[in-house]
C-alpha positions as CSV (number, residue, x, y, z in Angstrom):
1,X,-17.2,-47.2,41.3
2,X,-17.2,-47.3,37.7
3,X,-15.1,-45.5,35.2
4,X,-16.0,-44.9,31.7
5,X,-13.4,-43.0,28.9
6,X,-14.0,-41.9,25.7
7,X,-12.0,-40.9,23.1
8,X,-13.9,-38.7,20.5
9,X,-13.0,-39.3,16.6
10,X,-11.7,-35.6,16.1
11,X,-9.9,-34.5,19.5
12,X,-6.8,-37.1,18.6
13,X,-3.5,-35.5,18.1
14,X,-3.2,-36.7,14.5
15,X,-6.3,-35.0,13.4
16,X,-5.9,-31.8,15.4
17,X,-2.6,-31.8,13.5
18,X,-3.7,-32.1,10.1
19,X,-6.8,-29.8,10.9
20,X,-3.5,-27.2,12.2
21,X,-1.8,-27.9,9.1
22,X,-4.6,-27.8,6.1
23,X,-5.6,-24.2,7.9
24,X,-2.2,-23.1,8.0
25,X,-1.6,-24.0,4.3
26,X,-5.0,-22.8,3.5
27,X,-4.6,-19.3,5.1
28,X,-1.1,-18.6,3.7
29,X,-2.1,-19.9,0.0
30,X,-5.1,-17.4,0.3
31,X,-2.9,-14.4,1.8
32,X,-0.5,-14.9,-1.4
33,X,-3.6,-15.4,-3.7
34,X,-4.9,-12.2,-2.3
35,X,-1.5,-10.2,-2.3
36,X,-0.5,-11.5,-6.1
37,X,-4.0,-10.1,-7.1
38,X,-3.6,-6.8,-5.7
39,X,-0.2,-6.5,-7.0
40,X,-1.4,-7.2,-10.2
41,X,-4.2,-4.5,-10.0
42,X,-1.6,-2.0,-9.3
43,X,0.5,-0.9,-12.8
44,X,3.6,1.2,-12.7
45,X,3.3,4.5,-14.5
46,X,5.5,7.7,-14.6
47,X,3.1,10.6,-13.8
48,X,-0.2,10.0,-15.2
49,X,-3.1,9.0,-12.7
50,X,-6.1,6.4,-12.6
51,X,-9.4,7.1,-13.7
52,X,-11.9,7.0,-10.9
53,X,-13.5,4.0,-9.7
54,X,-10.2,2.3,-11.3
55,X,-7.4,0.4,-9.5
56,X,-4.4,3.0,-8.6
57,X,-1.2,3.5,-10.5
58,X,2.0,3.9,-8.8
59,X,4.8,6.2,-9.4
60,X,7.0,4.4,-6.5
61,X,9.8,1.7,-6.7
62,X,11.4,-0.1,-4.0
63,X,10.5,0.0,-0.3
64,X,7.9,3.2,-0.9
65,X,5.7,1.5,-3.8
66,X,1.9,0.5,-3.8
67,X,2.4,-2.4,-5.0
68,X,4.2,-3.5,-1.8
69,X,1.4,-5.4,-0.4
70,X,1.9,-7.7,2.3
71,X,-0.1,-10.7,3.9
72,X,0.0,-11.9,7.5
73,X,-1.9,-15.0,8.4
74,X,-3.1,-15.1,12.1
75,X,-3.5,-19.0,12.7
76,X,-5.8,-18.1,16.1
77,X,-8.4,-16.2,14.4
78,X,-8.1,-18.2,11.5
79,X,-8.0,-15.3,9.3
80,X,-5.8,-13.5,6.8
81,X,-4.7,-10.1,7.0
82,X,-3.9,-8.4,3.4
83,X,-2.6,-4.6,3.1
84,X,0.1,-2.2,3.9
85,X,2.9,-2.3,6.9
86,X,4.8,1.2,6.4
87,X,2.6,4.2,7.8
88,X,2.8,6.6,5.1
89,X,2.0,3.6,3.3
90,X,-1.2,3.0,4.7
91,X,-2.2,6.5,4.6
92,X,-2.0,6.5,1.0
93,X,-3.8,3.3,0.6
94,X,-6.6,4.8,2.7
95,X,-7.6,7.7,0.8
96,X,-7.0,5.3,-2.4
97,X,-9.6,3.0,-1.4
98,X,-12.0,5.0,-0.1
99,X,-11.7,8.2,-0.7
100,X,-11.6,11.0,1.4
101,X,-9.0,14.3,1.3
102,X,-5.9,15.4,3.2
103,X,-3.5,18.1,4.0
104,X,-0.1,17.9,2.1
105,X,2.5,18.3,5.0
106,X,5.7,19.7,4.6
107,X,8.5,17.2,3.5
108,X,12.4,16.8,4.8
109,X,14.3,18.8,2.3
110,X,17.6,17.3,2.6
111,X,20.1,16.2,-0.3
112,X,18.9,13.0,-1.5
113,X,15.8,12.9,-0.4
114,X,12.8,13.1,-3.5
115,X,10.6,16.2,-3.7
116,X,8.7,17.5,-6.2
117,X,11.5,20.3,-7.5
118,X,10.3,23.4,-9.7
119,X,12.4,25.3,-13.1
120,X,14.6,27.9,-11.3
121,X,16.9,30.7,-12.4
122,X,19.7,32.1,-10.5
123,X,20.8,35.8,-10.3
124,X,23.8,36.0,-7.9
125,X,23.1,34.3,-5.0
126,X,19.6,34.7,-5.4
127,X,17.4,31.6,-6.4
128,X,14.1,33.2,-8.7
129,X,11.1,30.9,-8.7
130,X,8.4,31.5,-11.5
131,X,4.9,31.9,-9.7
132,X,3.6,29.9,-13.3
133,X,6.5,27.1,-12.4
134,X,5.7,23.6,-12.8
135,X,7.6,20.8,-10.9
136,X,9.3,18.0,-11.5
137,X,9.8,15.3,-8.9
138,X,13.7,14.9,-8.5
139,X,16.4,13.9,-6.2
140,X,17.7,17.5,-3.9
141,X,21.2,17.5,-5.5
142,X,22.1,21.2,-4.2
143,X,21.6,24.0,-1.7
144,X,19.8,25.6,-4.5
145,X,17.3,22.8,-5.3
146,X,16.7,23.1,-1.5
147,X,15.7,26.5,-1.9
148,X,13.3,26.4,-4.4
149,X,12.1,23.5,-3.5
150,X,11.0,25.3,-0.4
151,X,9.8,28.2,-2.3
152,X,7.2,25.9,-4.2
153,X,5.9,24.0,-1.6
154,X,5.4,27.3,0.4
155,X,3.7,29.0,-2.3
156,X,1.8,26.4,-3.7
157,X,1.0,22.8,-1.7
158,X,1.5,23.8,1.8
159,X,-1.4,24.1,4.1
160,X,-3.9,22.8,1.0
161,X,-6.4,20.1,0.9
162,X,-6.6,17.8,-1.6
163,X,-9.4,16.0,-2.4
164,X,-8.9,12.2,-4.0
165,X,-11.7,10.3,-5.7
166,X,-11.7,6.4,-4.8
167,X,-9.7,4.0,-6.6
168,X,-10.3,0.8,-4.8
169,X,-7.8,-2.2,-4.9
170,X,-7.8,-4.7,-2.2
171,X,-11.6,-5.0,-2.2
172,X,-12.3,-6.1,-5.9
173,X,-8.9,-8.0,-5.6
174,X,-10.5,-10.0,-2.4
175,X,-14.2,-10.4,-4.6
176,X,-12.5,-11.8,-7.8
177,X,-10.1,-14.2,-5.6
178,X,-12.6,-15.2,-3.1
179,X,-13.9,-18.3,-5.2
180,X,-11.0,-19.4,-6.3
181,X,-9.3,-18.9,-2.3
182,X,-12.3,-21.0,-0.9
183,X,-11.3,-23.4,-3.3
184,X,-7.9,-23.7,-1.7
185,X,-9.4,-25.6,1.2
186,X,-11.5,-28.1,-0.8
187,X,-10.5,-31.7,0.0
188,X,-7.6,-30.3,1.5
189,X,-8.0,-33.3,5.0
C-alpha cells in the first residue's frame, strides 16, 4: 500500500488566517468608508427640504436622525451591509431613496413626545384651532397642546397620502466610494 499527502500552498492555517484577517479588515474599512460618505451626504437643516434628485436633509438629532447610518460586516458572505437599524428609520429611508408615497399615521400624543403643534386660542375651557393654522413642530408641554394637536392632525394630515420625490443617498454614496473601497484590499496579503 502506498500513501501519498499533500499539503496545498493556500489551505495552511497561516494563510487561511491572514486571508480571515485582510477580509475582515477590508470589509469593516469599506462599511465605515461607506457609512462616513453617506453621513456626509446628509446636512442638518431646520425645516427646509432637498431638491429632488438631491441627497436628503434632516431635521432629526440624536437616536431619530438620518444621518444615523450604520454598517454591519457579515464575514460569511463576505459582504457589507450599509443602512438603517430603527424601523421607522428604514421607512423613511425607503421612500427617500426611491421614492414612492405613504399614509401619515396618527402619532402618540403624550407630554413630551414631538408633534407638529398648531397657533391656538383659548376661550374658557375651550381650545379654538384656526382652519388657516400653520404648525410648528414642538415638544406637548400641556393638556391643551394635546388638544390641538389632535385637532390638526384630524383636520389636516390624517388619513392623507403624501407623495415624496426621490432623494437618493446610499446609492451615489456606494458609486463615489466604490474605487476608492476596492482599493482598500490592494496589496493588503
Amino acid at each position: 500500500m502506498i500513501k501519498i499527502s499533500t499539503k496545498f500552498f493556500l489551505d495552511q492555517p497561516e494563510i487561511t488566517d491572514r486571508v480571515d484577517k485582510m477580509n475582515r479588515r477590508g470589509l469593516t474599512s469599506a462599511g465605515s468608508l461607506l457609512r462616513r460618505g453617506v453621513r456626509q451626504s446628509i446636512r442638518r437643516t431646520k425645516m427646509k427640504a432637498s431638491l429632488p434628485d438631491d441627497p436628503p436633509k434632516t431635521h432629526g438629532h440624536g437616536k431619530y436622525s438620518l444621518k444615523d447610518a450604520y454598517y454591519n460586516v457579515d464575514i460569511d458572505k463576505l459582504s457589507v451591509i450599509t443602512g438603517y437599524e430603527k424601523s421607522h428609520l428604514c421607512e423613511i429611508q425607503n421612500l427617500h431613496e426611491y421614492g414612492g408615497s405613504q399614509t401619515i399615521k396618527r402619532p402618540a400624543f403624550r407630554k413630551g413626545t414631538r408633534v407638529l403643534i398648531p397657533t391656538y386660542k383659548m376661550k374658557g375651557n375651550f381650545v379654538i384651532v384656526n382652519n388657516s393654522a400653520t404648525a410648528k413642530p414642538r415638544i406637548i408641554k400641556s393638556k391643551y397642546d394635546v388638544i390641538a394637536a389632535r385637532i390638526f392632525y384630524k383636520r389636516r394630515l390624517e388619513n392623507k397620502r403624501f407623495a415624496y420625490s426621490p432623494r437618493p443617498s446610499l446609492n451615489p454614496a456606494i458609486e463615489k466610494n466604490a474605487e476608492q473601497a476596492v482599493e482598500l484590499w490592494k496589496d493588503a496579503l
